[in-house]
C-alpha positions in Angstrom: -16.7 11.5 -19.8 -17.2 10.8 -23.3 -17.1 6.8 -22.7 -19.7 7.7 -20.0 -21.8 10.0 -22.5 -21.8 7.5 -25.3 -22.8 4.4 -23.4 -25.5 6.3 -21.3 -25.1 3.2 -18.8 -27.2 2.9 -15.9 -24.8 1.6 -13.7 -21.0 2.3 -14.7 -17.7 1.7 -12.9 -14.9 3.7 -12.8 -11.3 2.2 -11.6 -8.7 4.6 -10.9 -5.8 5.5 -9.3 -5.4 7.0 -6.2 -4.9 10.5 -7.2 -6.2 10.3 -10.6 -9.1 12.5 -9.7 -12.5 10.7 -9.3 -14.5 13.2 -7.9 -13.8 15.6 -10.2 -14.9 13.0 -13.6 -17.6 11.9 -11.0 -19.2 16.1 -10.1 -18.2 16.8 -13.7 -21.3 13.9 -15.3 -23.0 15.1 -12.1 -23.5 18.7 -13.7 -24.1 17.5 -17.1 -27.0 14.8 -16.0 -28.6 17.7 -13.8 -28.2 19.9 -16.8 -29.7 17.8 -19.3 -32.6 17.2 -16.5 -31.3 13.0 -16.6 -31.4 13.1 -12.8 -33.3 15.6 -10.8 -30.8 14.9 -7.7 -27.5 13.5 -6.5 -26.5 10.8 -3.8 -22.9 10.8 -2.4 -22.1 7.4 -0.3 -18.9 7.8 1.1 -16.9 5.3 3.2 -16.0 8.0 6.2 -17.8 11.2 8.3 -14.5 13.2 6.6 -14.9 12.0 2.7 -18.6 12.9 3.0 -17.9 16.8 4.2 -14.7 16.6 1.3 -17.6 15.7 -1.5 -20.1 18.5 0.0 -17.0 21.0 -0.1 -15.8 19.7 -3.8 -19.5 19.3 -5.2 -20.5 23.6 -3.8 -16.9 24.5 -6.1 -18.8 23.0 -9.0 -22.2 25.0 -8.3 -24.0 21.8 -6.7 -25.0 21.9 -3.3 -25.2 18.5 -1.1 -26.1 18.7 2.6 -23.6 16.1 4.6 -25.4 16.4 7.9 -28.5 14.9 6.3 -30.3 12.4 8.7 -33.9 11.9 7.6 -37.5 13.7 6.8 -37.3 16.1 3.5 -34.5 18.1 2.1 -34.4 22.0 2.0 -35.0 23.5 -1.1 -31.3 25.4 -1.1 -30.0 21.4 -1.6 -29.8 19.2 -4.9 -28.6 16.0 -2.8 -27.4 14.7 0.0 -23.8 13.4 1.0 -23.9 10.1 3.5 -21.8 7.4 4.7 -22.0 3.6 4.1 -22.4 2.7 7.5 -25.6 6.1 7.5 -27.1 4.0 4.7 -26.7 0.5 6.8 -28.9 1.9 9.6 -31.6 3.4 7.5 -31.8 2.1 3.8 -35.8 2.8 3.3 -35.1 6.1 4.0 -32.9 6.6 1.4 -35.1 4.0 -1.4 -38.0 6.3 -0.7 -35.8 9.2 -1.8 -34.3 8.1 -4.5 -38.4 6.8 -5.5 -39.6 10.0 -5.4 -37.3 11.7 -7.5 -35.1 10.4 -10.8 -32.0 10.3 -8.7 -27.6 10.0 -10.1 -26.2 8.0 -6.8 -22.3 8.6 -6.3 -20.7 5.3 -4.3 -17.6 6.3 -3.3 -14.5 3.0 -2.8 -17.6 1.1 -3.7 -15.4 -1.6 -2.2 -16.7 -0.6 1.0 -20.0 -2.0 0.3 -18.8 -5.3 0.3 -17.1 -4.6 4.0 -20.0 -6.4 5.8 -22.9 -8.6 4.0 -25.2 -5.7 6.1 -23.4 -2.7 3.7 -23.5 -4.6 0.8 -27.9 -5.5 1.1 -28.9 -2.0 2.6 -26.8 -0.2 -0.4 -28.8 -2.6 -2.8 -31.7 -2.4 -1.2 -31.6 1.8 -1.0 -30.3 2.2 -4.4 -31.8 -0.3 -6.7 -34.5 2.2 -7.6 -31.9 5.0 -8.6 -32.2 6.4 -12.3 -28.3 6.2 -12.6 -25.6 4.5 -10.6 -21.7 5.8 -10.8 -19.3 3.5 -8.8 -16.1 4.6 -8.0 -12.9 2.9 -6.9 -9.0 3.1 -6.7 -8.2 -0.7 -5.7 -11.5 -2.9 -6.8 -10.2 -5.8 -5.3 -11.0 -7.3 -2.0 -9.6 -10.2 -0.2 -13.0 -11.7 0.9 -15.7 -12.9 -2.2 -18.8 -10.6 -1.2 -20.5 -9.5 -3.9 -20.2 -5.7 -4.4 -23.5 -4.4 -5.3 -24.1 -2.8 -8.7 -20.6 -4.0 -10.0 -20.8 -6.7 -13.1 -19.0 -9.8 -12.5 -17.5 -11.8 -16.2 -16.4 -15.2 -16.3 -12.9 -16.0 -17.2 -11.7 -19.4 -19.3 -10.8 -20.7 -15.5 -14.7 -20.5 -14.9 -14.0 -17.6 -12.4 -15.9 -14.4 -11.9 -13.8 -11.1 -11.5 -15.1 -7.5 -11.6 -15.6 -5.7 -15.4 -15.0 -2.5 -14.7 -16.4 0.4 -17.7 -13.1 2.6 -17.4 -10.1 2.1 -15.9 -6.8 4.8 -15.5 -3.9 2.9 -13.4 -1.2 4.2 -12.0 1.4 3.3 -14.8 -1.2 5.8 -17.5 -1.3 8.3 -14.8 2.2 8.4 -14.2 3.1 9.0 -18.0 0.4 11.0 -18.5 2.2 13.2 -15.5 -1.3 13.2 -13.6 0.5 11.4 -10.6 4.4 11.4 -8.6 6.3 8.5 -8.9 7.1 7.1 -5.6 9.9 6.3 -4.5 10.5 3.5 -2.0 13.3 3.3 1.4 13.5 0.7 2.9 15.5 -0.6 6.1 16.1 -3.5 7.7 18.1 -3.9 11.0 18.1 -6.2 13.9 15.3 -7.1 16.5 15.5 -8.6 19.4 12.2 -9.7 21.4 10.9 -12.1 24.0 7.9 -14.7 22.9 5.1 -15.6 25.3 6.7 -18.4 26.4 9.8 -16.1 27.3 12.6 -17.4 24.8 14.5 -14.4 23.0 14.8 -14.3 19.6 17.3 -12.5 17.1 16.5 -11.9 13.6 17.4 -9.5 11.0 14.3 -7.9 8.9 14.6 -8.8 5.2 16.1 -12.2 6.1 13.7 -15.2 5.5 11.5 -16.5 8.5 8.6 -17.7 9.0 5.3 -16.1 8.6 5.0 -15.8 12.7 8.8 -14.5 13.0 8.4 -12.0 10.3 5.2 -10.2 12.0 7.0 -10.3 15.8 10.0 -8.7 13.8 8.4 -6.5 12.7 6.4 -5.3 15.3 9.8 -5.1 17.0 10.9 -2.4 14.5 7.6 -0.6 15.4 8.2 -0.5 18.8 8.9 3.1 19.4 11.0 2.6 22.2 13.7 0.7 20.0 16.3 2.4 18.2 14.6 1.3 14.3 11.3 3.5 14.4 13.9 7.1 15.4 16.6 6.3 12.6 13.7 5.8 10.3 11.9 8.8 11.2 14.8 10.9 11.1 15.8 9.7 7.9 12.0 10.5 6.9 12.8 14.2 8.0 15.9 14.8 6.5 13.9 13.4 2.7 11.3 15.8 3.9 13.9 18.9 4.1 15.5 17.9 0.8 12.1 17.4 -1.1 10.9 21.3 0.7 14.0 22.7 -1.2 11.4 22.2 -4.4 8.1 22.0 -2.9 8.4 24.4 -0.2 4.9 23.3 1.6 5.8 19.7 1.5 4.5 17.7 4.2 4.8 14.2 5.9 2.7 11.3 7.3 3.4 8.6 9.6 0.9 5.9 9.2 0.6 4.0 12.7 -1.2 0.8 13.7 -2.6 2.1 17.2 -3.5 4.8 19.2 -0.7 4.3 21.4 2.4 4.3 18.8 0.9 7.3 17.1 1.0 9.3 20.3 4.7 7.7 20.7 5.4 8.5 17.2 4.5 12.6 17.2 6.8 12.4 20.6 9.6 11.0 18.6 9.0 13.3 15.9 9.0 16.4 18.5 12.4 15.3 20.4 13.9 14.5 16.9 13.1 18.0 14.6 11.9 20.2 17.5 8.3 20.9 15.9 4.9 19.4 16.7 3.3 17.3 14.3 -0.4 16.9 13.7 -2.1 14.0 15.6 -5.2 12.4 14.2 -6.5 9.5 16.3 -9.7 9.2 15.3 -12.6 9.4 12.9 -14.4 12.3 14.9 -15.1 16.1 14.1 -12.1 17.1 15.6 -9.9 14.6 13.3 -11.4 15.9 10.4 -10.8 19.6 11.6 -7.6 19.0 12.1 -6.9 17.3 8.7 -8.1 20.0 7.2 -5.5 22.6 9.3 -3.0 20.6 8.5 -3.7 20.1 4.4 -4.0 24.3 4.3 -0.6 25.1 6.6 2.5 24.4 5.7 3.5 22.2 8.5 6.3 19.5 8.4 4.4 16.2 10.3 1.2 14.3 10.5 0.7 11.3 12.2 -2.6 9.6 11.8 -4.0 5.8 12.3 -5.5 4.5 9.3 -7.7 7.0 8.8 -5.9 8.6 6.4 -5.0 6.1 4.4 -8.0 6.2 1.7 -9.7 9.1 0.1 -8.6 11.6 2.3 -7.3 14.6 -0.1 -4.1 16.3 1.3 -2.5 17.4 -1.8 1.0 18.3 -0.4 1.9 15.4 0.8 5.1 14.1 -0.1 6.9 12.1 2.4 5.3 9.0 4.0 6.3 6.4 7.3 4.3 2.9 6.7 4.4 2.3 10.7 1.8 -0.2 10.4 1.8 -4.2 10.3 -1.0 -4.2 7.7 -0.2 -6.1 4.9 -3.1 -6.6 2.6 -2.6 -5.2 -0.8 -5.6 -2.9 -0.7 -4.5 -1.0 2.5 -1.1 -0.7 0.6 -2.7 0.8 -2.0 -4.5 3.2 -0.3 -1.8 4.5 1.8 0.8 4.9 -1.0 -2.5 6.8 -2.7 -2.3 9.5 -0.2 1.6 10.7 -1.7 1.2 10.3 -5.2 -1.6 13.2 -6.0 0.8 15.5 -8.4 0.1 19.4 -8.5 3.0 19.8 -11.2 5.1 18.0 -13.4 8.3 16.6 -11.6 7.2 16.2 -7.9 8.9 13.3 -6.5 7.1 10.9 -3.6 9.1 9.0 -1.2 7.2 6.2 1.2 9.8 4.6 4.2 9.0 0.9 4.9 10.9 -1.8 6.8 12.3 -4.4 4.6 9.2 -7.1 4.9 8.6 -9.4 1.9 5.2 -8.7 1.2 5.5 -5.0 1.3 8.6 -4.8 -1.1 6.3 -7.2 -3.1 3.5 -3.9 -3.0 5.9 -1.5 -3.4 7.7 -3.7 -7.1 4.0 -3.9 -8.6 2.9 -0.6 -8.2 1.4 -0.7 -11.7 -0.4 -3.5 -11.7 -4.3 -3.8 -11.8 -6.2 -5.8 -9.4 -9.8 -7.0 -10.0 -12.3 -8.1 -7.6 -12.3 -11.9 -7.8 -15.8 -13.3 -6.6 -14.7 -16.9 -6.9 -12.0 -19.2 -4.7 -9.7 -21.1 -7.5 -9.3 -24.4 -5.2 -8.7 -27.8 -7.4 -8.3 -30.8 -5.7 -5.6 -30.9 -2.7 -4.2 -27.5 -3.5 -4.1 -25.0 -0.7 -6.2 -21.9 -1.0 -4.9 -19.1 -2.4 -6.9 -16.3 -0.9 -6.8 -17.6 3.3 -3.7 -16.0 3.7 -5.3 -12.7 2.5 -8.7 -13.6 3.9 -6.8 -13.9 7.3 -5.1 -10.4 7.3 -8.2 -8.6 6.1 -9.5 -10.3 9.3 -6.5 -8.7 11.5 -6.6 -5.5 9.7 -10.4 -5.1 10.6 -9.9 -6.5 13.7 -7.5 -3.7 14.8 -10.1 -1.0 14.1 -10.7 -2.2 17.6 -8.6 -0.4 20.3 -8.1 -3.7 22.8 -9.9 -7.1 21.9 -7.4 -8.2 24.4 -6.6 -10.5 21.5 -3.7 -8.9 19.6 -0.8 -10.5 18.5 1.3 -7.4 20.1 0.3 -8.8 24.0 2.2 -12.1 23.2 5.3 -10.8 22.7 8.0 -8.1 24.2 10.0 -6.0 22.6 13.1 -6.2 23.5 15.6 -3.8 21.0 16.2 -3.2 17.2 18.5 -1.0 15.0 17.6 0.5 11.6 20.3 -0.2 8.8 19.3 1.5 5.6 18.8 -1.0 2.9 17.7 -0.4 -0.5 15.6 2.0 -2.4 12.4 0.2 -4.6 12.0 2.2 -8.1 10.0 1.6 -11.2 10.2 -2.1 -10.1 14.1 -2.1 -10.1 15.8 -2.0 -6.9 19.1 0.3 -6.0 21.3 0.4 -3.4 24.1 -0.7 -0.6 23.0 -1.3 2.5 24.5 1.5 5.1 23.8 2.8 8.5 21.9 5.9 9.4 23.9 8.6 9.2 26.3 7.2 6.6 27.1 9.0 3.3 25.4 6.1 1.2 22.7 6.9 2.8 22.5 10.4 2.8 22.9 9.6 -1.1 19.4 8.3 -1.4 18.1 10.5 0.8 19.2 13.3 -1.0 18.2 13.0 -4.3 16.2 16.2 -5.5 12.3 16.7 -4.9 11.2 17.9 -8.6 12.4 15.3 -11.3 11.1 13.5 -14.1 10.8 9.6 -13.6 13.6 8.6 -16.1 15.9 11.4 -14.6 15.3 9.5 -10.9 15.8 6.6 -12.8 19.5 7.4 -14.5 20.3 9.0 -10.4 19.8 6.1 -8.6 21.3 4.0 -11.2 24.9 6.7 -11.3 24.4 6.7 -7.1 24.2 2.8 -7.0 27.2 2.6 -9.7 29.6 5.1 -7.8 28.9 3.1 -4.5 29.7 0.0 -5.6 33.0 1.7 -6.9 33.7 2.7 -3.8 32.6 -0.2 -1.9 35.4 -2.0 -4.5 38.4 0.1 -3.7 37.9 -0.2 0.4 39.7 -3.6 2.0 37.7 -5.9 3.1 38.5 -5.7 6.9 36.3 -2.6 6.9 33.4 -3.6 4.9 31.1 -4.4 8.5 27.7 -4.4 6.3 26.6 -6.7 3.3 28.0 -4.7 0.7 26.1 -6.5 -2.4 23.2 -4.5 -4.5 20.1 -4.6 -4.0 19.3 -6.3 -7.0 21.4 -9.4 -5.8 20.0 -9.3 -2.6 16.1 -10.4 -3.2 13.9 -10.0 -0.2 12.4 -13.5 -0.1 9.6 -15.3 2.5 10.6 -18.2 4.5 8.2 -20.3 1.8 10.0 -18.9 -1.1 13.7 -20.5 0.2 11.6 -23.9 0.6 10.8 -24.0 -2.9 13.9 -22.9 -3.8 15.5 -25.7 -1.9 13.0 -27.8 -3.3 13.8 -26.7 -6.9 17.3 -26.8 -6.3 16.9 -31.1 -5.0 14.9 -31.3 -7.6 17.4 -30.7 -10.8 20.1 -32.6 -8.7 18.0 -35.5 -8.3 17.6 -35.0 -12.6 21.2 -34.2 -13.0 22.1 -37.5 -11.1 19.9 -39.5 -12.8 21.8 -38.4 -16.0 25.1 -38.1 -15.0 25.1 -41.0 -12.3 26.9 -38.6 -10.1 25.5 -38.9 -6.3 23.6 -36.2 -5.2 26.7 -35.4 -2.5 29.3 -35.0 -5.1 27.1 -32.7 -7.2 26.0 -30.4 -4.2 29.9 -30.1 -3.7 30.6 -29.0 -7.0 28.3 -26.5 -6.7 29.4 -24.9 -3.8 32.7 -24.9 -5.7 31.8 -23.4 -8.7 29.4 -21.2 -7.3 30.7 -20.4 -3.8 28.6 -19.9 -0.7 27.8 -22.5 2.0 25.8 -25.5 1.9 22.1 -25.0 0.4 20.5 -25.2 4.0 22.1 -21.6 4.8 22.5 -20.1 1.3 20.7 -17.4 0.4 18.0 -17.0 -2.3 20.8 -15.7 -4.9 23.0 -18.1 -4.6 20.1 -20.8 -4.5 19.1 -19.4 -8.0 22.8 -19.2 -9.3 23.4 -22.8 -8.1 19.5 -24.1 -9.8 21.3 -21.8 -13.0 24.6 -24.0 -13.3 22.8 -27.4 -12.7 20.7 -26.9 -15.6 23.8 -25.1 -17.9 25.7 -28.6 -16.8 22.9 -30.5 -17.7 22.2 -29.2 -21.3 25.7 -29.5 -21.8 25.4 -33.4 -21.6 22.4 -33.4 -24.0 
């Protein structure tokens, strides 16, 4: 506010994190420019039906009255704006310039990212509002895979000659969570086994977490989704049992399963009846009903929600606490967005915990939780170097794409899942990771899961650091004929991509080809050494730790000759 009041800006944009609380900043600077008679009305864009009846409801707590069923022709007097979506704007923008024309006009955009979700959104919002006396963007992950402009957002070049978003103010998660505004969040993750059959009928075996390709990794984990395997129940039990422990503190705690499809999420609330014996909310789809019962569920004090994707931005449920990712979406800004919905605090020492299966891209989420993203509006691309952003273009592609119920296209009609088991497998903290892996069930596992509901981050810090340190005790004093899981810490056991182990190969050739060339050793008798010293077998099976330990002695043994 006083940045805002200061600079007097006509267009200003606000960054911050999910929970942070940007509609109340955003209806405070409402008040004060009707007060000061700046603006003689308010425009809320919003990206959904629900967000736009949330603002109406927030915005009549503060004294200002918007009507969110506003469609066209002039406003009753009782009002002092409207609320609308951004799709409500793409079919009719005139209507809305001619309002904002004929009266000096504060317009609210709501995840202003949204405006750059089709080139349509991103002209009629400019085209509506570029009359408007004052223009507040708001946002809790500004960045976007694609390179559409957003409107009314200022773009500064870099020394690398590209253009990334400037936002005004920005309040990320890391200033939240010391300022006690937000939970920390703490991450479960399990891998296990899948099984599944590929379109050309072959079965394959893999173990989530290990590294595979790009293809592998998505049918694996589409595998653990399957709610007819045994992953998607041990995970959701162990989700119900966090929830119990975490209701010891927060007695209204509740949870949320985040599905992919219309299908699992009906599967998923039948799990979660068979497993706990209570019914959990179901909200399929973006309609009156869905918001209705959204609402139920944020005022009861019921256990389970299970929703697709709708609730994964904006959508304000205060008491949640516990949250299933049981989706294959893997950009960064759906991440965001869903982890947004747990970590709204209400008082100081509320824990979060989010369950996700061990997949390298979400680990790589869930370790940079603090970082800040901007919008970039150019593609870095020198000569012969792949492009950096088609990986991310392509899954903002899929994730829009399964907005869609059947396009008869989906990846999930090539395969068959066949079976998978859940093995708990490390727990993601402050960017440290914790933890042995252990089967559901297990009293390493129950460990974790039990860690109290209400405490400070350092103090969940110090547990999982005594928990980790007493298990790897124990893990010591057991023989060796009945250690039947990996029993190696997390820390030592990085989740890598099957492109990550190439380069590490790659790294690893490379300083033997160097260390031969100064030795005159052959590259043979070096790789044998290695294995000696460093144990393991030969690099083409080795794991990512011992690739690293092995690239480690090569160069030790190679400054020693200097």
């Amino acid at each position: 506010m006083e940045n805002y009041l200061q600079e007097q800006p006509r267009d200003y944009l606000a960054v911050a994190t999910p929970g942070a609380g940007k509609t109340t900043f955003a209806l405070t600077l409402a008040s004060w420019l009707l007060h000061h008679h700046v603006v003689q009305q308010v425009t809320v864009v919003a990206p959904t039906e629900h967000l736009k009846k949330q603002w109406a409801e927030a915005a009549a707590r503060i004294g200002i009255k918007l009507d969110p069923e506003y469609s066209a022709g002039p406003l009753s007097k009782e009002y002092q704006g409207v609320a609308v979506t951004y799709a409500g704007v793409g079919v009719r923008p005139m209507l809305h310039r001619n309002r904002v024309e004929q009266r000096k006009t504060l317009v609210i955009l709501d995840e202003i990212h949204h405006a750059g979700d089709s080139k349509s959104w991103g002209e009629a919002c400019l085209e509506a509002f570029e009359p408007a006396t004052r223009r507040l963007a708001l946002t809790g992950t500004p960045f976007r895979s694609d390179t559409n402009p957003i409107p009314f957002v200022a773009y500064e070049e870099g020394n690398d000659g590209i253009r990334r978003s400037a936002a005004d103010y920005t309040y990320g998660y890391g200033s939240a969570l010391g300022d006690g505004v937000v939970r920390p969040v703490i991450f479960l993750s399990y891998s296990g086994n899948m099984r599944w059959r590929t379109k050309a009928g072959d079965e394959i075996a893999a173990r989530l977490g290990e590294p595979m390709t790009k293809d592998a990794i998505s049918q694996a984990w589409r595998t653990a989704l399957d709610p007819r395997g045994d992953w998607m129940p041990n995970v959701l039990k162990a989700a119900d049992q966090r929830l119990s422990e975490v209701r010891k503190a927060i007695p209204d705690a509740g949870g949320l399963v985040i599905a992919s499809d219309q299908d699992s999420a009906r599967a998923y609330a039948k799990l979660i009846r068979e497993l706990t014996g209570t019914k959990a909310t179901l909200v399929l789809s973006d309609d009156a009903g869905a918001s209705k019962r959204i609402d139920d569920f944020s005022g009861s004090d019921d256990r389970w929600m299970v929703a697709v994707r709708m609730v994964s931005e904006g959508v304000d449920v205060p008491r949640l606490a516990v949250g299933v990712y049981a989706t294959t979406i893997s950009t960064p800004l759906f991440f965001a967005q869903a982890v947004g919905r747990f970590v709204r605090s209400r008082r100081r020492g509320e824990t979060a915990s989010v369950f996700l299966p061990t997949v390298p891209d979400l680990l790589g989420f869930a370790n940079e939780m603090e970082v800040e993203r901007d919008h970039v509006l150019d593609k870095p691309k020198k000569q012969g170097e792949e492009d950096p952003y088609a990986e991310s273009e392509q899954e903002m592609d899929e994730a829009n794409r399964q907005e869609d119920e059947d396009t008869g296209e989906q990846e999930q009609f090539s395969f068959e899942a066949l079976e998978s088991d859940a093995v708990f497998d490390r727990v993601l903290f402050d960017g440290a990771e914790f933890g042995m892996q252990a089967h559901p069930g297990s009293e390493e596992e129950q460990d974790y899961l039990g860690i109290p509901g209400l405490l400070e981050p350092d103090q969940v810090q110090m547990l999982l650091q005594k928990r980790q340190a007493r298990q790897i005790a124990h893990s010591k004093k057991k023989p060796a004929e009945e250690a039947d899981l990996l029993e190696i810490p997390a820390e030592r056991r990085p989740v890598v991509s099957h492109k990550e182990m190439l380069e590490l190969r790659k790294q690893l050739n490379t300083m033997v080809g160097a260390y031969s060339h100064q030795s005159g050793k052959p590259h043979g008798v070096i790789h044998t050494e290695l294995r000696r010293t460093c144990g393991g077998p030969p690099s083409a099976e080795a794991t990512a730790g011992q690739l690293r330990q092995r690239v480690a002695k090569v160069q030790e043994w190679a400054t020693r000759m200097k």
